[in-house]
N, C-alpha and C positions, 0 to 999 in steps of 0.2 A: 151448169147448164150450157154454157159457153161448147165444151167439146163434144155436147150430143146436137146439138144446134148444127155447129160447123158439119159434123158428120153427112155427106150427100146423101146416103142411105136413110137417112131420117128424115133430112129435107124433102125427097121424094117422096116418103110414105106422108109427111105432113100436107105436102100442097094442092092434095085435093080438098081439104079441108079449110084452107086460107079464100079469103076473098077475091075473085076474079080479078085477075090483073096486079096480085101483089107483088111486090117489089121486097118482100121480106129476107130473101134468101137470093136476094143478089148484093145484100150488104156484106160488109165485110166484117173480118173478124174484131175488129177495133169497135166496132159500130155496136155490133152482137155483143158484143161484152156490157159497151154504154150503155145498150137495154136491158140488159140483164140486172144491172148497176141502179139503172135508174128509179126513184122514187115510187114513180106508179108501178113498174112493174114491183118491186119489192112488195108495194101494200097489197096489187093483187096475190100474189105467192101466200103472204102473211094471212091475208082472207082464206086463200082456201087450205090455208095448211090449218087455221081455227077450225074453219066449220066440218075438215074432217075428222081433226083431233077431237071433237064433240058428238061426233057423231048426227050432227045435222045434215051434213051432205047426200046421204043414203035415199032421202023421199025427190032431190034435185036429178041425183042418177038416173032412179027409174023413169023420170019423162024423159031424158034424153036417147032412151033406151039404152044404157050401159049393162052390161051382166049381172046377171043375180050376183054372184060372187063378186063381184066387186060392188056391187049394192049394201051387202051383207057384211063384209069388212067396212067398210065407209058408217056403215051403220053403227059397230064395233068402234069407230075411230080407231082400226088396227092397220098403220097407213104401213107396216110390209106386207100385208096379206091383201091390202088395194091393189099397191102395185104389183104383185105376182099376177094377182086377177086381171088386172089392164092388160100385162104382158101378154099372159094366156091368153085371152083375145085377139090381141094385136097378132098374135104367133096363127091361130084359129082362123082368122080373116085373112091372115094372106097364104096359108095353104089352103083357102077354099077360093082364093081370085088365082091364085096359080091351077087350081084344078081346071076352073071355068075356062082362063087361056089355052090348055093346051087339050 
């Protein structure tokens, strides 16, 4: 988690998504690792790596409006075919915010 975190390119594509005014990604790398390390985030990770593996997560996605295809793997608890699907989105949405820009 640590070298996709540190990555800037990440940090930017995450921080419209973070809380106004976070301070997340001005920690350093010692710090990002503690979190990554620590307790609660472990348990959350562990929750949601259950409720994909289960296939629970799927009816969660669609209110948050995430893509059918990663609905539908989630659904599967098929977590390579989640994250291809996240990707493919993430890839989808910034060639349609790079359209809009130029």
């Amino acid at each position: 988690m640590i070298p996709i975190l540190s990555d800037p390119a990440v940090q930017e594509r995450l921080r419209p998504h973070l809380p106004h005014g976070s301070e997340a990604f001005n920690a350093d790398a010692d710090e990002l690792r503690a979190t990554a390390r620590s307790p609660h985030f472990r348990q959350a990770m562990a929750s949601f790596s259950a409720a994909l593996a289960s296939g629970q997560l799927g009816p969660l996605l669609a209110q948050f409006g995430l893509p059918q295809a990663a609905q539908d793997a989630a659904n599967k608890g098929d977590v390579e075919e989640f994250a291809k699907a996240m990707q493919e989105s993430a890839k989808n949405a910034g060639e349609e915010e790079k359209m809009n820009v130029d």
